[in-house]
C-alpha positions as CSV (number, residue, x, y, z in Angstrom):
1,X,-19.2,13.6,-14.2
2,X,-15.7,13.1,-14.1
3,X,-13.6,10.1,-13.0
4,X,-13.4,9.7,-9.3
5,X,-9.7,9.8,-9.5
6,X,-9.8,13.5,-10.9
7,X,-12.8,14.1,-7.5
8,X,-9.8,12.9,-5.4
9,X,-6.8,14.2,-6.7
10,X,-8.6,17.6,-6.6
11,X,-9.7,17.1,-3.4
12,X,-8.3,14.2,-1.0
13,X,-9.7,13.1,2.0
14,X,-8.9,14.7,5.3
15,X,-9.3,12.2,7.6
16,X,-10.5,13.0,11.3
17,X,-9.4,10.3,13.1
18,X,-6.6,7.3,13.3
19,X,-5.0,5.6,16.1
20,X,-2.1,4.1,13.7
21,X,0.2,6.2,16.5
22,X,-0.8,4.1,19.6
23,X,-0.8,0.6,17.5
24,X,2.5,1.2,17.0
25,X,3.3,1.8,20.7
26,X,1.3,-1.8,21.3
27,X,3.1,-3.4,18.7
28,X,6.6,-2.4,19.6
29,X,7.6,0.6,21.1
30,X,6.7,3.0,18.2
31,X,10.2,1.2,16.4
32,X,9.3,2.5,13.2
33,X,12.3,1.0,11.3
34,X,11.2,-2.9,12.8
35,X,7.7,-1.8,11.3
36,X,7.8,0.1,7.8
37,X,4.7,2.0,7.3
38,X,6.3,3.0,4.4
39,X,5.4,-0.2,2.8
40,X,2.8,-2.0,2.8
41,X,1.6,-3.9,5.7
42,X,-0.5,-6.9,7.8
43,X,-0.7,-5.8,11.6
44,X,-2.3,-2.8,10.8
45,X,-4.9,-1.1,8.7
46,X,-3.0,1.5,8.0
47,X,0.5,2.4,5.9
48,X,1.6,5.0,3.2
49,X,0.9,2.8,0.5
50,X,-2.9,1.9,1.3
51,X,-3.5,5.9,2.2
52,X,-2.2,6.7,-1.3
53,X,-4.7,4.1,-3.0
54,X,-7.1,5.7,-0.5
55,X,-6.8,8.8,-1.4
56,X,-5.9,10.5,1.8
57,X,-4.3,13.6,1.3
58,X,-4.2,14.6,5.2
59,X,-4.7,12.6,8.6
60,X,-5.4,13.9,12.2
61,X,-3.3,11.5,14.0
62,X,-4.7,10.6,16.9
63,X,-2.1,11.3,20.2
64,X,-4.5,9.3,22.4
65,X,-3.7,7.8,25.6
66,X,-6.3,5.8,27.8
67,X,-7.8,7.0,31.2
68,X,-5.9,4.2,32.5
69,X,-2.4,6.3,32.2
70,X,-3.4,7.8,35.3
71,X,-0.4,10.3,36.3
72,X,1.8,9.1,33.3
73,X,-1.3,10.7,30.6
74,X,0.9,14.3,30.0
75,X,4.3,12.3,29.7
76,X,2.2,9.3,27.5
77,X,0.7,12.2,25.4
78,X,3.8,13.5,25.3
79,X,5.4,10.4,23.7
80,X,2.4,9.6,21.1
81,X,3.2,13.4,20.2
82,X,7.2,12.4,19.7
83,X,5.8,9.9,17.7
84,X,4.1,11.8,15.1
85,X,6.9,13.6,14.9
86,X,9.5,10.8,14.5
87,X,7.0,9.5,11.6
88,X,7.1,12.2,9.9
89,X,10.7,12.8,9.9
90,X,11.3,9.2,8.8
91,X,9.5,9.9,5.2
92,X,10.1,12.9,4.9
93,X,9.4,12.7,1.0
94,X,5.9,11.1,1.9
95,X,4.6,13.3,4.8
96,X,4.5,16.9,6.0
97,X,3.4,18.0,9.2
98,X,0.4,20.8,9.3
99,X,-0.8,22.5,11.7
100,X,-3.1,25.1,9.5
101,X,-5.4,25.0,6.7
102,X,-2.7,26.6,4.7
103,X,-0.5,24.4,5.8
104,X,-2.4,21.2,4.3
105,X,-2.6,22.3,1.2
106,X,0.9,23.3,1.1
107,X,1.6,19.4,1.5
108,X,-0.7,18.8,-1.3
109,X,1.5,21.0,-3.5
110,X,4.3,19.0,-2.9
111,X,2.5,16.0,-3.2
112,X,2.7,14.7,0.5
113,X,0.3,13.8,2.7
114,X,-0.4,16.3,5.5
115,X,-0.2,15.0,9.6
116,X,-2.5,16.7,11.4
117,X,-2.6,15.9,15.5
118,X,-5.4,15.2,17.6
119,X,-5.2,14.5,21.4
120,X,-8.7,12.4,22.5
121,X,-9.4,13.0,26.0
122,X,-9.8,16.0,28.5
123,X,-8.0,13.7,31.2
124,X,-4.8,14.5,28.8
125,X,-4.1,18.3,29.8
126,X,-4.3,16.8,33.4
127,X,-6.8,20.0,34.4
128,X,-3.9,22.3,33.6
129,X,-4.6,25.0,30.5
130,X,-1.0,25.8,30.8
131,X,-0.3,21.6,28.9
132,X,-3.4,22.5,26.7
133,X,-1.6,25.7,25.5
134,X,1.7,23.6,25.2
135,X,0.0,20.3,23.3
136,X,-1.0,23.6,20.7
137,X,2.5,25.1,20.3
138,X,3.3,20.9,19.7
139,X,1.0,21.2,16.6
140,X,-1.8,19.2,18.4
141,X,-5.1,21.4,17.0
142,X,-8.2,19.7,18.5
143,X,-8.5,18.3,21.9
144,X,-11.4,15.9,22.3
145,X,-13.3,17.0,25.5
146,X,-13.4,13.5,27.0
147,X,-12.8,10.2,26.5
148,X,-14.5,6.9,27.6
149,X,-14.8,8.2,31.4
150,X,-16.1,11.7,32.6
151,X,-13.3,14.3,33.3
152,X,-13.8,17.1,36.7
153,X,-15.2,19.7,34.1
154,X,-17.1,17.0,31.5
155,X,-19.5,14.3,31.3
156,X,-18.7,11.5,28.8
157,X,-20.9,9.5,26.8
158,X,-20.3,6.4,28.3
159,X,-20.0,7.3,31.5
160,X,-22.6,7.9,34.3
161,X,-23.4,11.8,34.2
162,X,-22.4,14.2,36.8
163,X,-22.3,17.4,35.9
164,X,-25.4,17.4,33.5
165,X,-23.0,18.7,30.7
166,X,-20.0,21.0,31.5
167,X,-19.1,22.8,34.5
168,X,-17.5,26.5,34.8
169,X,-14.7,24.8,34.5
170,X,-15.0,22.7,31.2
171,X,-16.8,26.3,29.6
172,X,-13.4,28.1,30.9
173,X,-11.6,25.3,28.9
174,X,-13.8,25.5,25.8
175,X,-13.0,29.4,25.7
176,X,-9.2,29.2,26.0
177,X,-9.2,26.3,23.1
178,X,-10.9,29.2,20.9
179,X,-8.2,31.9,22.2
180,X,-5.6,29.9,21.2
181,X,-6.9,28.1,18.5
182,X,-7.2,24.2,19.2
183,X,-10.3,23.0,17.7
184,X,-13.2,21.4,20.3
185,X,-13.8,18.2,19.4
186,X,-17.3,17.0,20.9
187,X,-16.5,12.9,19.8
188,X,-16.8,10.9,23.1
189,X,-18.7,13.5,25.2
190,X,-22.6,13.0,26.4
191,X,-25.2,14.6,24.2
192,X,-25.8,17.7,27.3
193,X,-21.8,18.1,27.0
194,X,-22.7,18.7,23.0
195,X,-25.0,20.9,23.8
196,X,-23.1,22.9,26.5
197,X,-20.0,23.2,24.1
198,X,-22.0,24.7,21.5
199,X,-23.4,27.7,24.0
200,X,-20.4,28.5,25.0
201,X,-18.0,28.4,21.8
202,X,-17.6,31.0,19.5
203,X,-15.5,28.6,16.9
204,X,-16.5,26.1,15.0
205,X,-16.7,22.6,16.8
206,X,-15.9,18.9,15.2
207,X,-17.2,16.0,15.6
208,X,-13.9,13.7,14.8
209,X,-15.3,10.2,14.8
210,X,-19.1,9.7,15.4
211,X,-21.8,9.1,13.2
212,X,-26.0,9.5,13.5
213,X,-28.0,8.5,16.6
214,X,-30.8,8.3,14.7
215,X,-29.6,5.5,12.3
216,X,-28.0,3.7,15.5
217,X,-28.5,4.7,19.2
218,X,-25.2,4.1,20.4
219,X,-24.5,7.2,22.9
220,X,-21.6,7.8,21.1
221,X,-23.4,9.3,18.0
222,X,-24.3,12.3,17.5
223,X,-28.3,13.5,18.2
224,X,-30.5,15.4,15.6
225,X,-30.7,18.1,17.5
226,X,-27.2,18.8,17.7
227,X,-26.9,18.0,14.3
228,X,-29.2,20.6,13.4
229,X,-27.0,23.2,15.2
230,X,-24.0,22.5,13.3
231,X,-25.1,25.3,10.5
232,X,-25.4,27.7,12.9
233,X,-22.1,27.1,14.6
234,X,-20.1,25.9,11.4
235,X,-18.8,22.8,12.5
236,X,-18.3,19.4,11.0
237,X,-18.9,15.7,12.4
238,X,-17.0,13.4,11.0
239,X,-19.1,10.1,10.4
240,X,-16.9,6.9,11.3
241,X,-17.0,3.7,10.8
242,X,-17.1,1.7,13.6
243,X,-19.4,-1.0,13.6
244,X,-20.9,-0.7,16.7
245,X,-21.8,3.1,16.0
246,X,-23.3,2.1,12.1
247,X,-25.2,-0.8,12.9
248,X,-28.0,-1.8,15.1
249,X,-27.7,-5.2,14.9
250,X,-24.1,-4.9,15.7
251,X,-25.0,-2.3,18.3
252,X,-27.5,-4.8,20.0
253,X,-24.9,-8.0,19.9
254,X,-22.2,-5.5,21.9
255,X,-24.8,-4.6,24.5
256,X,-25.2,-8.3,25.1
257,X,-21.7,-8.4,25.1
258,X,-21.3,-5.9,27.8
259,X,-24.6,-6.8,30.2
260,X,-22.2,-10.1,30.0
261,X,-19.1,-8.1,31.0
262,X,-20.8,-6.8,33.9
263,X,-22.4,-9.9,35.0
264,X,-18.3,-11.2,35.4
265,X,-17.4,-8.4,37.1
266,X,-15.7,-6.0,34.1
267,X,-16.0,-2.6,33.6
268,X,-17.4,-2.1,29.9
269,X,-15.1,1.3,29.9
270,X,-11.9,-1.1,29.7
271,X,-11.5,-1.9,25.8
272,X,-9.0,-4.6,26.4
273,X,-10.9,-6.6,29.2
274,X,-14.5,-6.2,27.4
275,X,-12.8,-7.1,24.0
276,X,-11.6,-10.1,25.7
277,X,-15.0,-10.6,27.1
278,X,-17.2,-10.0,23.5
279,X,-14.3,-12.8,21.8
280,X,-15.4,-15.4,23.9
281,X,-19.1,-14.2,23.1
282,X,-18.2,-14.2,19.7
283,X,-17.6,-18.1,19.9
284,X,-21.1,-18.3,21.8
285,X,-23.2,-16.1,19.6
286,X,-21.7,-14.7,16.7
287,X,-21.7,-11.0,15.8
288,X,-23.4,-9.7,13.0
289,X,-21.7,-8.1,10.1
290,X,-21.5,-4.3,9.2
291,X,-21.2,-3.1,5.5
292,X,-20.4,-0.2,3.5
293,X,-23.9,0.7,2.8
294,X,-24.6,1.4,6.7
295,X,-22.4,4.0,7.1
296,X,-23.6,5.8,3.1
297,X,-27.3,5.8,5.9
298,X,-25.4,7.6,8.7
299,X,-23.4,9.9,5.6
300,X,-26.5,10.7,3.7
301,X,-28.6,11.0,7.2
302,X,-26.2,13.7,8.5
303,X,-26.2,15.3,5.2
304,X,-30.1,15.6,5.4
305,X,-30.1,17.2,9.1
306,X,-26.8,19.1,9.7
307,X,-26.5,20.4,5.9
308,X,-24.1,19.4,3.1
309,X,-21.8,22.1,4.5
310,X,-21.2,20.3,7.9
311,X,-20.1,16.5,7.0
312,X,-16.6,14.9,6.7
313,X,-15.2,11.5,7.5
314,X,-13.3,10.1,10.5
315,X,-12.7,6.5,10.0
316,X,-11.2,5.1,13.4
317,X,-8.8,2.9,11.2
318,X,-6.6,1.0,13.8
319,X,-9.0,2.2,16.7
320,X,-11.0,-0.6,16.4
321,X,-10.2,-4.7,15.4
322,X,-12.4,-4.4,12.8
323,X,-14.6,-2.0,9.9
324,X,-17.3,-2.7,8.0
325,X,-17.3,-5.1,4.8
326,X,-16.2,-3.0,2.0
327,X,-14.2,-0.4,4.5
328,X,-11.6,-3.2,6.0
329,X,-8.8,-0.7,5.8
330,X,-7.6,3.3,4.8
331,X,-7.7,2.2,0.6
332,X,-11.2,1.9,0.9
333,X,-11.9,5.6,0.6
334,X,-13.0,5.4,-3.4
335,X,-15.4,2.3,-2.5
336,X,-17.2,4.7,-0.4
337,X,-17.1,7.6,-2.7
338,X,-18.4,5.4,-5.5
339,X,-21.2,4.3,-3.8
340,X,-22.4,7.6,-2.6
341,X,-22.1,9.0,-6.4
342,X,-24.1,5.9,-7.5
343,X,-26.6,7.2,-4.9
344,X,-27.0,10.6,-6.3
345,X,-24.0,12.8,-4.4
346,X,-22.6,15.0,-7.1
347,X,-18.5,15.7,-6.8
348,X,-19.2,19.1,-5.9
349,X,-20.7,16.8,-2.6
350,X,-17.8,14.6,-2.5
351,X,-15.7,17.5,-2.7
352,X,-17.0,19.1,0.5
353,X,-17.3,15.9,2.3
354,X,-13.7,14.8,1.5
355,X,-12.0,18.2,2.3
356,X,-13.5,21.4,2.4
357,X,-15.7,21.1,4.9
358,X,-12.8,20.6,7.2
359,X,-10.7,22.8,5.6
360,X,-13.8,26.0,6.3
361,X,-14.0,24.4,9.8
362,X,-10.0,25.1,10.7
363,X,-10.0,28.1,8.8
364,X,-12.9,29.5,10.7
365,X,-11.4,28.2,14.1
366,X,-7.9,30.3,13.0
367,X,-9.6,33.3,12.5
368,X,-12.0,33.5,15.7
369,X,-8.3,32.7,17.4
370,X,-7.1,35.7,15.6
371,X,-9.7,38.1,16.9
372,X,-9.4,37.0,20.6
């Protein structure tokens, strides 16, 4: 087999997921020049240098904006979107902006790393398809049905259902993201909206960030069933990292954490006050590490079930305060990579899990936008 350098440079990871965008806005205004991602950096777990060790040839930057925005979500989404742009402009000999699977590899050519756009949260076209069709002539290309908290038209994974799935409404916005183009992204939503999406869509979906409920039962992984309908459809999830989704222990300690959350009153949906809540647990009962090797269980169990064809990674780098031992940051790409070779992937495995399954996916979703 050849080095894992050559695997890489051939094929680099596309990465499905990074909230690098609103971490800057936390830290300090998205002022890029008091914060150089261009070198290499503490705050964060990602910056140009580490995605170059990495091996990250393109990133879906996440345009997120919480629930919580309320009536300010369209102008937020609208700033996280300035953002991208104002990152890209400021290394312009690093970075290239993509919006196609053409695109991507034209950055390649010229040896930057493609920016990709994701926006993660149907409460973020404000039930207007008139700002989803906008967010898409931005460059934003998948829209992730819901976030933590139902939308009207969508039930969330973490949230108490309503609808069952999706409503005539959410199926009518599922249609115009294949007219137009703007990939579905099914991260976040509950396993009936899964299922929903996937009778209604004639493109390819993604899962941007989610990994295998088998392996852990947190409600934001993906069911076998689902899984198994990814060949048919032609879509991709996009195992991540997140501790809480890759290990049961882990999974089991934040449960406790959030049955204490409730019992003082706080809503487990709002991250900051249930983080607050699970650090003073922390001191109480400490949490239980994740490692590398759980998420190769989640990579090689969604391998087995949805097909070699239908599996990337989406790493949640700077979504969350912390990653499994051995994946603390965006270098640790090649860790991961090794120890799925030394587990019997062959590189034209890596290849597809790294790139080209994402790259089919977009194509795919271009050309069923092409016929309608």
């Amino acid at each position: 087999m050849s080095d894992l350098s050559d695997v890489l440079s051939g094929h680099p990871v596309i990465d499905g997921h990074n909230d690098l965008l609103w971490a800057l806005r936390d830290l300090n205004g998205y002022d890029l020049a008091a914060y150089d991602v261009g070198e290499r950096q503490t705050q964060t777990q990602t910056d140009l240098p580490r995605l170059r060790d990495g091996g990250v040839g393109a990133q879906f930057w996440s345009v997120f904006v919480p629930t919580q925005e309320g009536e300010r979500s369209v102008t937020s989404t609208l700033e996280q979107i300035d953002a991208a742009y104002a990152l890209v402009a400021r290394y312009p000999d690093q970075l290239a902006l993509a919006t196609t699977a053409d695109e991507v590899e034209q950055a390649w050519d010229g040896d930057r790393i493609a920016c990709l756009m994701g926006a993660e949260g149907g409460h973020q076209i404000a039930g207007s398809l008139a700002v989803l069709r906008l967010y898409h002539r931005l460059g934003v290309r998948y829209l992730t049905l819901t976030h933590n908290d139902n939308v009207p038209w969508a039930d969330s994974a973490t949230d108490e259902p309503v609808l069952g799935g999706l409503s005539d409404e959410g199926r009518a916005v599922v249609a115009e993201m294949n007219r137009i183009g703007m990939i579905v992204d099914l991260s976040h939503v509950s396993a009936d909206t899964m299922r929903d999406a996937l009778d209604t869509t004639t493109a390819p979906v993604i899962f941007s960030h989610s990994s295998a409920y088998a392996v852990c039962d947190h409600p934001r992984n993906v069911p076998d069933d689902v899984l198994t309908r990814l060949a048919g459809n032609g879509g991709t999830c996009l195992v991540t990292f997140v501790p809480r989704f890759v290990n049961q222990a882990v999974r089991d300690w934040s449960l406790e954490a959030e049955q204490r959350a409730v019992a003082e009153g706080v809503d487990p949906r709002d991250l900051p006050a249930l983080m607050a809540v699970e650090q003073a647990y922390q001191l109480e009962r400490p949490c239980p590490p994740a490692t590398l090797g759980d998420v190769v269980s989640h990579l090689d169990h969604v391998r087995e079930v949805a097909g070699i064809d239908h599996i990337g990674l989406g790493g949640d780098y700077d979504g969350v305060d912390w990653l499994p031992e051995g994946l603390e940051d965006v270098s640790s790409y090649p860790r991961l990579l090794a120890a799925l070779r030394e587990s019997g992937w062959s590189d034209a495995d890596l290849a597809r899990l790294t790139c080209r399954n994402v790259l089919r996916t977009m194509r795919d979703v271009e050309d069923v936008a092409r016929t309608l």
